[in-house]
C-alpha positions as a Python dict, from the first residue, in 0.01 Angstrom:
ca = {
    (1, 'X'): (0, 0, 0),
    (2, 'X'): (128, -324, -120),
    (3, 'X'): (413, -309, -365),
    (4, 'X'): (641, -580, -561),
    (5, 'X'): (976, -678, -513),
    (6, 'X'): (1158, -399, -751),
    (7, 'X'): (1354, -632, -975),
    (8, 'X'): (1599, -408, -1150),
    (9, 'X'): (1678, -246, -804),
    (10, 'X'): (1700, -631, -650),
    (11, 'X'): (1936, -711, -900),
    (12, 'X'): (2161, -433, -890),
    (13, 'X'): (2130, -516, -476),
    (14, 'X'): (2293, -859, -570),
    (15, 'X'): (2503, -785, -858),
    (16, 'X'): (2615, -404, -909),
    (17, 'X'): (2886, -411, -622),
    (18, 'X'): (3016, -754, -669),
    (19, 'X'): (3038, -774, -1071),
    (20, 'X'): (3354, -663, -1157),
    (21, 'X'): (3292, -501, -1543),
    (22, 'X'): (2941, -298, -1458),
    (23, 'X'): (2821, -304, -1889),
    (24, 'X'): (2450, -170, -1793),
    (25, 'X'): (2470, 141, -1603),
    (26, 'X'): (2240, 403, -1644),
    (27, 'X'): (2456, 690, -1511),
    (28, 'X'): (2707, 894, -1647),
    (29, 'X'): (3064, 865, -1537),
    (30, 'X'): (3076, 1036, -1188),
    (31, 'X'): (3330, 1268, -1029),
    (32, 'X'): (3502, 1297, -696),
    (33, 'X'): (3423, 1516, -444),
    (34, 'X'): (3736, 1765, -498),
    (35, 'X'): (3663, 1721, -853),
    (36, 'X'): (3320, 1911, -804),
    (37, 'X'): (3447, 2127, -545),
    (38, 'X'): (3706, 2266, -808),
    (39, 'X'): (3434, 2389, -1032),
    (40, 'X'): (3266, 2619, -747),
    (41, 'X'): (3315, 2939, -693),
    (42, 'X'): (3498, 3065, -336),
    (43, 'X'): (3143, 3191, -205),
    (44, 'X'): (3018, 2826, -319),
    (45, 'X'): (3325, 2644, -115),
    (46, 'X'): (3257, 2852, 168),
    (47, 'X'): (2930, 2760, 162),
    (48, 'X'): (2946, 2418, 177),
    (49, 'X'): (3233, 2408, 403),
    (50, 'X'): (3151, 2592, 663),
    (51, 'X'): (2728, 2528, 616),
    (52, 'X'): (2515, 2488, 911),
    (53, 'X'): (2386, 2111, 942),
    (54, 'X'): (2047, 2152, 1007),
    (55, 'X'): (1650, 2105, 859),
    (56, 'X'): (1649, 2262, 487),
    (57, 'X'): (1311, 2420, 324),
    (58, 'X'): (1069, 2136, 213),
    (59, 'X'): (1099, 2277, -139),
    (60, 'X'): (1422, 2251, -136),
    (61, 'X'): (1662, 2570, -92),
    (62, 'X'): (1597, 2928, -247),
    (63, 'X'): (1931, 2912, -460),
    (64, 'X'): (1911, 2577, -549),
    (65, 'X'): (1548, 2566, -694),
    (66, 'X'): (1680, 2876, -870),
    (67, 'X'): (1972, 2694, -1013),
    (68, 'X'): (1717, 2464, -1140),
    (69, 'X'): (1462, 2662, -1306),
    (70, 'X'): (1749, 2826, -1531),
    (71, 'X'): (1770, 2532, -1708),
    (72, 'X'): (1415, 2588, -1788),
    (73, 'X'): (1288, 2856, -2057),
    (74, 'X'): (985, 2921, -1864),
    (75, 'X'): (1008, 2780, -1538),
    (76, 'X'): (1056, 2999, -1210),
    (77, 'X'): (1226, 2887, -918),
    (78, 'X'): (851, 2903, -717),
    (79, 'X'): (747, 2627, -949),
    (80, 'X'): (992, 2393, -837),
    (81, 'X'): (983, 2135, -589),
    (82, 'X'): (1272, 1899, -466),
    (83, 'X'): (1299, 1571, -376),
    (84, 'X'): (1522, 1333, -238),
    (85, 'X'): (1598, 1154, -585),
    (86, 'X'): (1364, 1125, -849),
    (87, 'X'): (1218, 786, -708),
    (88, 'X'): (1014, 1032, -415),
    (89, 'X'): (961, 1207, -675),
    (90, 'X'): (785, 976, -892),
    (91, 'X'): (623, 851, -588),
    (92, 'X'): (441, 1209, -490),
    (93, 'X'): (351, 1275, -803),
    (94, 'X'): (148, 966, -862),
    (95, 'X'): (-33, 950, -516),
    (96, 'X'): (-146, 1318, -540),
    (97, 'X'): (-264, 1270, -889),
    (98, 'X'): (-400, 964, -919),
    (99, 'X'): (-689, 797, -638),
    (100, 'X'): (-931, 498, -660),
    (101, 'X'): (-1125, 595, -936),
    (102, 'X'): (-864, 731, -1154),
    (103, 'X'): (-725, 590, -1503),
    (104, 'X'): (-343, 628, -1593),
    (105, 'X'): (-198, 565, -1928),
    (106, 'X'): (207, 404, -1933),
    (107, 'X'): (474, 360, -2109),
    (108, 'X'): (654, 27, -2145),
    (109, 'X'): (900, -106, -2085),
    (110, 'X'): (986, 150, -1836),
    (111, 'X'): (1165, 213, -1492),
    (112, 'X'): (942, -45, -1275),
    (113, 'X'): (796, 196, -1022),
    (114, 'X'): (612, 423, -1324),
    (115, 'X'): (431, 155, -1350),
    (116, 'X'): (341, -8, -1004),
    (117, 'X'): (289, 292, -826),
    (118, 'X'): (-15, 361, -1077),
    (119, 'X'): (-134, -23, -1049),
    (120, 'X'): (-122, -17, -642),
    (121, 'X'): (-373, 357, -700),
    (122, 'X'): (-613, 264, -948),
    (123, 'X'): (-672, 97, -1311),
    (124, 'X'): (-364, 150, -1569),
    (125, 'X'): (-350, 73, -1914),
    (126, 'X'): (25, 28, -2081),
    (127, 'X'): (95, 121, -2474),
    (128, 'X'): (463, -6, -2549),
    (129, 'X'): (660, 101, -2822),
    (130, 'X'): (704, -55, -3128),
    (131, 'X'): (1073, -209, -3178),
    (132, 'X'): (1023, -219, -3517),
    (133, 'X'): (947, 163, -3560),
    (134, 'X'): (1266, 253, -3373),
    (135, 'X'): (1097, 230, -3025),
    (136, 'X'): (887, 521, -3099),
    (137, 'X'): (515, 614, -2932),
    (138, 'X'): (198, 519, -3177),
    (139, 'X'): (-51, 868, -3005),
    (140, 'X'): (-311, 705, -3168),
    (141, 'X'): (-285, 397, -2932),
    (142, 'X'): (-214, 654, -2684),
    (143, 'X'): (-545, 833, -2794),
    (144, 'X'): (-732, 470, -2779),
    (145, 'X'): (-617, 426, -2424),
    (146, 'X'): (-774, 743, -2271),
    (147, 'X'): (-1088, 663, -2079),
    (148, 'X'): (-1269, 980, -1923),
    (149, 'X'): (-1149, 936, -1574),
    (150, 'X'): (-780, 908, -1731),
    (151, 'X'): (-579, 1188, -1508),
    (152, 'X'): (-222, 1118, -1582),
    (153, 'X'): (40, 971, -1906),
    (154, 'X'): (348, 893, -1802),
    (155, 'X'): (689, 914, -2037),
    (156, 'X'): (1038, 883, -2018),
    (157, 'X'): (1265, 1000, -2333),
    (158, 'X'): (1520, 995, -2400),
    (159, 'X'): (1381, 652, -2309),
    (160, 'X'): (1485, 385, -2041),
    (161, 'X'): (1589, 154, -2168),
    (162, 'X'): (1622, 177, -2520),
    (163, 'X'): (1734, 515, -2520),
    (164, 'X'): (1510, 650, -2801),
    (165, 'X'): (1388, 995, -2803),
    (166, 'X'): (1046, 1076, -2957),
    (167, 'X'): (984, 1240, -3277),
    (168, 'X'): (932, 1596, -3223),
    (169, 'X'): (571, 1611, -3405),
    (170, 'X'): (473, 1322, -3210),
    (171, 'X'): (564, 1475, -2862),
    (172, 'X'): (382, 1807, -2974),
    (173, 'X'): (84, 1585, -3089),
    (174, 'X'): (76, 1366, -2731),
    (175, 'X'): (89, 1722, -2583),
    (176, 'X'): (-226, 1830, -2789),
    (177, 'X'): (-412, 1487, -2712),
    (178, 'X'): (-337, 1497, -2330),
    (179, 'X'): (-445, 1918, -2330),
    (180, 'X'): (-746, 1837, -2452),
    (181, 'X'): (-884, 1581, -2226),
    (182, 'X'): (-705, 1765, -1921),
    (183, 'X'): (-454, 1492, -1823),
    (184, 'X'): (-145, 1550, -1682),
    (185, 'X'): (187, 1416, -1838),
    (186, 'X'): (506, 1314, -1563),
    (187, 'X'): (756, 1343, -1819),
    (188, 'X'): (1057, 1086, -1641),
    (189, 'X'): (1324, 1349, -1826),
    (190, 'X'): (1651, 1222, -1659),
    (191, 'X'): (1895, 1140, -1929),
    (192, 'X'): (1793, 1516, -2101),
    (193, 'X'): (2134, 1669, -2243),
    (194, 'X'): (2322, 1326, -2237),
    (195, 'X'): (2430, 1132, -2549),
    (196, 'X'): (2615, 1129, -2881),
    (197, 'X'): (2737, 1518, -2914),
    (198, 'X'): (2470, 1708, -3102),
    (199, 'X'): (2194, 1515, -2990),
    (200, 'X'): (1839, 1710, -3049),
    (201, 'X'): (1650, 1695, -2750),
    (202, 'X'): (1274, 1778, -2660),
    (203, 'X'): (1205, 2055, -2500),
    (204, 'X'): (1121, 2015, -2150),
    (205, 'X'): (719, 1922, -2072),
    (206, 'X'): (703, 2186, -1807),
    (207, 'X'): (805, 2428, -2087),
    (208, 'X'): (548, 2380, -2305),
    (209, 'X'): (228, 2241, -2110),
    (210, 'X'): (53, 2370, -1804),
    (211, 'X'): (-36, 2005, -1697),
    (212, 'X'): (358, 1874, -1758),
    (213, 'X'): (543, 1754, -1445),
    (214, 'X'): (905, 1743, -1553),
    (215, 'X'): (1110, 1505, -1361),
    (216, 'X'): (1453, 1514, -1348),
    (217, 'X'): (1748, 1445, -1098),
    (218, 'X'): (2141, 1483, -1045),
    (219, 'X'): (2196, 1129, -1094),
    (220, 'X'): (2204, 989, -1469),
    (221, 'X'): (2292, 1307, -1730),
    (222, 'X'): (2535, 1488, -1445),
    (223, 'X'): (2647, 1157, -1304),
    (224, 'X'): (2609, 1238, -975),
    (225, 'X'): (2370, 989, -808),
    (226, 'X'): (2517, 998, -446),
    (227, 'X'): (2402, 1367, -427),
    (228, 'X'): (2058, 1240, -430),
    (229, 'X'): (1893, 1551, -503),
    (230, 'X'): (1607, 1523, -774),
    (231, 'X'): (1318, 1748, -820),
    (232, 'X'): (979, 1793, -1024),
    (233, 'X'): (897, 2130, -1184),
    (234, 'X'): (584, 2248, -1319),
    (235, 'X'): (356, 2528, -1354),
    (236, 'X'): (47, 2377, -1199),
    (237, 'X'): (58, 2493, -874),
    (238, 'X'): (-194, 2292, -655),
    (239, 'X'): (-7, 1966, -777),
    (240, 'X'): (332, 2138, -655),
    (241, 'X'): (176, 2211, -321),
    (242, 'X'): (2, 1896, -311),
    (243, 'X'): (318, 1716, -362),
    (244, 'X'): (531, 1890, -116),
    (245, 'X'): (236, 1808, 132),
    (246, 'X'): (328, 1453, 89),
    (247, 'X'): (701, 1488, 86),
    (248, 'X'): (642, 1542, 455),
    (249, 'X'): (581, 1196, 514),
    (250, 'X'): (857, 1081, 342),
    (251, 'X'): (1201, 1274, 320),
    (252, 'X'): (1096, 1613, 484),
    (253, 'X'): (1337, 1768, 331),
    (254, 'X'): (1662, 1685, 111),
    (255, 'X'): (2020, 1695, 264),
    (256, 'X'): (2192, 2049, 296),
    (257, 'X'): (2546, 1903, 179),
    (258, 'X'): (2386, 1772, -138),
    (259, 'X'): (2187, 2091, -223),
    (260, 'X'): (2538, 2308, -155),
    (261, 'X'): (2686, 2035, -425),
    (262, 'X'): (2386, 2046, -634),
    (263, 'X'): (2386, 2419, -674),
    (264, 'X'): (2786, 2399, -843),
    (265, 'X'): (2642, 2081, -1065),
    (266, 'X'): (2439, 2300, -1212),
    (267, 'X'): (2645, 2624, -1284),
    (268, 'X'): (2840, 2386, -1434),
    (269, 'X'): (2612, 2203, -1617),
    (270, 'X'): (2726, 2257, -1957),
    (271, 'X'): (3079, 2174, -1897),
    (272, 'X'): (2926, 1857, -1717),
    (273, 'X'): (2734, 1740, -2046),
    (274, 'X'): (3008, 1789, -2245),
    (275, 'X'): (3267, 1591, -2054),
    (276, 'X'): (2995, 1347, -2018),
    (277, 'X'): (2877, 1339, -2379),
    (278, 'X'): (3230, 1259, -2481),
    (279, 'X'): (3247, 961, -2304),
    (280, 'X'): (2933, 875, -2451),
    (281, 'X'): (3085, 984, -2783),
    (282, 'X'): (3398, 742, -2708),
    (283, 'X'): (3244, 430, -2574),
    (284, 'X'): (2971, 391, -2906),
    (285, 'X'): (3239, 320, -3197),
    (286, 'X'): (3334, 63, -2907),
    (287, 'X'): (3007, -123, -2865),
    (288, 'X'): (3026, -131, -3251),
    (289, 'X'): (3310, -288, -3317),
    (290, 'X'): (3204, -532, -3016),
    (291, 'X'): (2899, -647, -3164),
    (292, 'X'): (3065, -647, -3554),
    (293, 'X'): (3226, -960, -3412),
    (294, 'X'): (2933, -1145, -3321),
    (295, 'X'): (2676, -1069, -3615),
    (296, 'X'): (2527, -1368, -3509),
    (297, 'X'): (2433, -1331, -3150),
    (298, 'X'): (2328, -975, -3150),
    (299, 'X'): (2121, -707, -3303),
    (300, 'X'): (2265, -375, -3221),
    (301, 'X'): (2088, 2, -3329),
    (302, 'X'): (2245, 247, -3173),
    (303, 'X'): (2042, 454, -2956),
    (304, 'X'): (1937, 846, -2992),
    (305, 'X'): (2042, 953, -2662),
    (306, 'X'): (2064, 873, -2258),
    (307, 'X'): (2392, 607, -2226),
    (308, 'X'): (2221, 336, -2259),
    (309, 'X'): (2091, 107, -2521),
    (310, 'X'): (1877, -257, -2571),
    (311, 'X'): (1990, -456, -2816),
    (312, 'X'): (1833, -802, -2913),
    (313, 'X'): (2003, -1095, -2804),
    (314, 'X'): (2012, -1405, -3118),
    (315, 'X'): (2206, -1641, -2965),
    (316, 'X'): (2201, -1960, -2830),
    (317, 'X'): (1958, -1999, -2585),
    (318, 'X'): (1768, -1748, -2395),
    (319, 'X'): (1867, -1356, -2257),
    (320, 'X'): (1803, -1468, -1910),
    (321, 'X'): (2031, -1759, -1935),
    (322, 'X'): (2309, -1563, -2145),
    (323, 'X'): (2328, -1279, -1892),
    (324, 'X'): (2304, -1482, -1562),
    (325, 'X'): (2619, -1695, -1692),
    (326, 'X'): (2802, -1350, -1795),
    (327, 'X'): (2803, -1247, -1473),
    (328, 'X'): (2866, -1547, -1303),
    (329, 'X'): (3158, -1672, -1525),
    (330, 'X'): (3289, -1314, -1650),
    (331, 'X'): (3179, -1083, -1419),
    (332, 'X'): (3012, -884, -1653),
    (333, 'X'): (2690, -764, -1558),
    (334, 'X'): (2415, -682, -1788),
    (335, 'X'): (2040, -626, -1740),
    (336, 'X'): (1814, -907, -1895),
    (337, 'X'): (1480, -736, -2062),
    (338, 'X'): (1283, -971, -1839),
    (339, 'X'): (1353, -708, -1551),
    (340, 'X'): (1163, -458, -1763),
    (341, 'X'): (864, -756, -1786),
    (342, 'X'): (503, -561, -1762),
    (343, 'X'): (179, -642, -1619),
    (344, 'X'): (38, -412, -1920),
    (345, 'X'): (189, -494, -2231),
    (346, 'X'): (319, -837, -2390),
    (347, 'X'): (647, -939, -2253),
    (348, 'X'): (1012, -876, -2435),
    (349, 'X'): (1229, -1174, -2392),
    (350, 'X'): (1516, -1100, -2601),
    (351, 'X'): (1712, -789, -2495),
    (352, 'X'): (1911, -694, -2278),
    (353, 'X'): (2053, -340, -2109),
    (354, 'X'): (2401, -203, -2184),
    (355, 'X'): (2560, 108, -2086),
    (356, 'X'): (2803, 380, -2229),
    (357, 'X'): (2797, 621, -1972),
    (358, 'X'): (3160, 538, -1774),
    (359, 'X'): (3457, 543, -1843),
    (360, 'X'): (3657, 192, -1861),
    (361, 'X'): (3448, -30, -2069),
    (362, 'X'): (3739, -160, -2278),
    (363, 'X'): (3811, -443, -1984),
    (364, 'X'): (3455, -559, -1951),
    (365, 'X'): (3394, -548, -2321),
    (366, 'X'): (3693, -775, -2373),
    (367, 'X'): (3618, -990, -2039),
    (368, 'X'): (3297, -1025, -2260),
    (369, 'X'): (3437, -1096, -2583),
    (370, 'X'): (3633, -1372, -2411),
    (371, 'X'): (3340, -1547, -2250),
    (372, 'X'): (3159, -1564, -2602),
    (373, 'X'): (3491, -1702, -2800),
    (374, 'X'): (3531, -1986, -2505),
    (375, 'X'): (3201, -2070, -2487),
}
């Protein structure tokens, strides 16, 4: 298998340590390891302190997949399988699904790998969503894309990177579509639960469709991504099995620490999202007032969810230009939407990728401010 250079993950390889005002992260403000500790029970401390360092189950541990599928309506803790981060994840799924002769139908822009891991397989055809109709998903291009060999759509909302969630009757509709040709859907459902307080979310796809894969991970909503624990769940059970098949040549099995620090994540996942969700709820009015000074260089919607947003750049010269000498002058590091570029759908030259997620975004948004006014 031949794959590309992942550009958003090169990027972040050159810049995300070394900028010093990080504007387009995708996770949530994290914690420290006593601050997570503090939420667990005693049995839970004792647990993890005094835990046997060995091999864990493939599937990931009894209690933790248990943990997970209560934050399911319908899911049971046999129809969930863990991974080491939602990249294996999205790796399984699409090399047990898809083969040679298989058709897959993407999403774009989207996180890079959703759509080269179907390109390296087989034929994919992209449908992107429409800027101008609030980033949302046309099902009847959807509908136009389906060939009969298609096996698998794959989604992400609320969406990466514009952080859009889709209409509720257009969800249930791809849902309908995708039922009755028998495709599967990997629904990419990582930022579900963060954003603005109140947000409506979708249910979950594993909720409501025998053939939904719901992906989802520690990392973004919980802001944990150094537990690297993420996990698919679903009530089609060959795929499951199929799946952890192939996690055998890849992580074996995730890291006992990190399920032990999973498990209290998610016991506490409410008062998570809600700590989390204010910062998202404190850092918007901010990007507001940023971009009310600079009408004239930017086009800023606030998003529906996740913590981060893509607003058009208007400025003087091109994104790619305007973000390389941000971080190279200010230190402010931003994503350019030429790292979303896609071999299946016309190219968007003029966004970019902020985040919302941390705390601390009143230095880089005035390092930023700064750069603009000087130059």
């Amino acid at each position: 298998m031949q794959l590309p250079d992942f550009r958003l993950e090169r990027h972040f390889s050159t810049w995300e340590f070394k900028a010093e005002h990080h504007l387009t992260a995708s996770d949530a403000e994290s914690m420290s390891l006593p601050d997570l500790l503090a939420m667990a029970s005693p049995e839970q401390r004792d647990s993890f302190e005094n835990m046997w360092l060995g091999y864990t189950e493939t599937w990931g541990a009894p209690d933790l997949r248990e943990a997970i599928a209560g934050t399911y309506t319908s899911i049971a803790p046999d129809q969930v399988l863990c991974f080491a981060g939602a990249s294996e994840g999205i790796f399984a799924a699409n090399n047990v699904i898809l083969d040679a002769d298989s058709h897959a139908v993407v999403v774009t822009p989207n996180y890079q790998s959703h759509e080269a891991l179907p390109l390296t397989i087989c034929e994919a055809t992209g449908v992107p969503l429409d800027p101008d109709d609030d980033w949302s998903l046309d099902i009847d291009r959807v509908a136009a894309a389906i060939q009969p060999n298609t096996k698998l759509v794959t989604i992400n909302f609320p969406h990466n990177p514009t952080g859009t969630i889709l209409a509720p009757d257009r969800y249930h509709a791809l849902i309908e579509l995708c039922r009755h040709h028998g495709i599967y859907i990997l629904h990419d459902e990582i930022f579900h639960g963060l954003g603005p307080t109140g947000t409506a979310h979708l249910p979950y796809t594993a909720d409501v469709y025998e053939r939904g894969l719901s992906l989802n991970v520690t990392s973004k909503a919980l802001g944990l991504p150094g537990l690297r624990v993420g996990w698919i769940a679903s009530a089609d059970a060959d795929v499951l099995s199929r799946m952890e098949r192939m996690k055998h040549y890849l992580s074996i099995c995730n890291s006992g620490p990190s399920e032990r620090l999973a498990i209290i994540a998610l016991e506490n996942r409410k008062q998570i999202l809600a700590r989390n969700c204010t910062i998202v709820d404190n850092n918007l009015p901010k990007w507001d007032a940023f971009f009310a000074q600079f009408p004239a260089m930017f086009d800023w919607v606030r998003p529906d969810g996740s913590c981060t947003g893509f607003p058009r750049y208007t400025g003087a010269g091109d994104v790619e230009s305007f973000t390389r000498s941000l971080v190279e002058e200010a230190g402010v590091l931003l994503l350019p939407s030429t790292i979303y570029r896609s071999d299946l759908s016309p190219p968007i030259t003029d966004r970019f990728r902020l985040g919302f997620g941390r705390r601390g975004l009143d230095a880089g948004l005035a390092a930023m401010a700064d750069h603009l006014k000087q130059s």
